[in-house]
C-alpha positions in Angstrom: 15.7 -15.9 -38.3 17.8 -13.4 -39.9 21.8 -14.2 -40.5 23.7 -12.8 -37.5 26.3 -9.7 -37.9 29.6 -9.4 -38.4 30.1 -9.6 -34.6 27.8 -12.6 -34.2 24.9 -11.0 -33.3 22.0 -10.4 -35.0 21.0 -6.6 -36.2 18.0 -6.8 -37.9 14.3 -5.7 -36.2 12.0 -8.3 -35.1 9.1 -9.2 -36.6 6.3 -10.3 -34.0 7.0 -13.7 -33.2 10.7 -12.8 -32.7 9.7 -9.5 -30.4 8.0 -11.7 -28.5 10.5 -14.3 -28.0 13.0 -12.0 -27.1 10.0 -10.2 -24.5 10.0 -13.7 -22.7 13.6 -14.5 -22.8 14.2 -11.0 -21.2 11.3 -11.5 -18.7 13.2 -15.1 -17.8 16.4 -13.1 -17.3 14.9 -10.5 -15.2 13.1 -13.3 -13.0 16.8 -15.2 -12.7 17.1 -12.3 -10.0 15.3 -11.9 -6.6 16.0 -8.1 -6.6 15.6 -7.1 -10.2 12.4 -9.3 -10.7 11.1 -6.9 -7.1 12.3 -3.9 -9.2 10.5 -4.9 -12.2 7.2 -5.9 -10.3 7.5 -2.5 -8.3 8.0 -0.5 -11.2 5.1 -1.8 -13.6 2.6 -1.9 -10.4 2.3 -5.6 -11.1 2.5 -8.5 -8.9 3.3 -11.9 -9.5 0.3 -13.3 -10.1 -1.0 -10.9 -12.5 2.5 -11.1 -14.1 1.8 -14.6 -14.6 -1.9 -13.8 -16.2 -0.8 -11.3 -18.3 2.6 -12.8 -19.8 1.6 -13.6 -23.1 0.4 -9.9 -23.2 2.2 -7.3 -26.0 1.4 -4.2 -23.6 3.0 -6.5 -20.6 5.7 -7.7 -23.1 6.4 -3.9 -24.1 6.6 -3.2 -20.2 8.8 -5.8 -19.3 11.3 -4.6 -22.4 10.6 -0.8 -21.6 11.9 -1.9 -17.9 15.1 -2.8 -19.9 15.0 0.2 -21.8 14.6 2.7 -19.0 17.9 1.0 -17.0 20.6 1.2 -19.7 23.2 -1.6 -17.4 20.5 -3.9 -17.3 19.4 -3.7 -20.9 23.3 -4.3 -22.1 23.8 -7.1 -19.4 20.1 -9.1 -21.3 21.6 -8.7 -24.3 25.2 -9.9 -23.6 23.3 -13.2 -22.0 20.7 -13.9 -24.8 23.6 -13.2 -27.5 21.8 -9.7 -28.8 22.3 -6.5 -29.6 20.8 -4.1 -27.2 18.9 -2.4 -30.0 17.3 -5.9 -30.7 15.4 -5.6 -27.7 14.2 -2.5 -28.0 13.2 -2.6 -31.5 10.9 -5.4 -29.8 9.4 -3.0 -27.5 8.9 -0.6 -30.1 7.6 -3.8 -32.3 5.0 -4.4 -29.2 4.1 -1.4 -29.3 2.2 -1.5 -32.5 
């Protein structure tokens, strides 16, 4: 891992291990939520059990950051609890996306 910032956090990109730790920390944060996990599963057009088959996915992975992306309080609320910059995670999406 790279050395954090001067604030603590990190602010370098991802490489693709990294984006897709920080894909399934995010996806654990968003599932610590009854509501927001509905929102998410309503929003991609998945359901649970085919978020559970397709979780080691990138394209899944990019959806659940691109959920984060698209709602800017919840993307700076996942970062403030993993310890991130927001642009972290969506330098992941974008990493995913490749």
């Amino acid at each position: 891992m790279e050395p954090p910032a001067r604030n603590g956090k990190r602010d370098t990109a991802p490489d693709a291990q990294e984006a897709t730790t920080l894909a399934l920390m995010a996806l654990g944060w968003i599932l610590s939520d009854d509501d927001r996990a509905g929102r998410l599963l309503a929003l991609t057009g998945m359901d649970a059990e085919m978020l559970r088959a397709r979780v080691g996915d990138p394209t899944t992975l990019g959806a659940v950051l691109a959920f984060l992306s698209d709602h800017e309080p919840d993307l700076l609320a996942c970062a403030d609890a993993l310890d991130i910059r927001p642009d972290n995670l969506i330098a992941a999406r974008e990493r995913l996306s490749q």
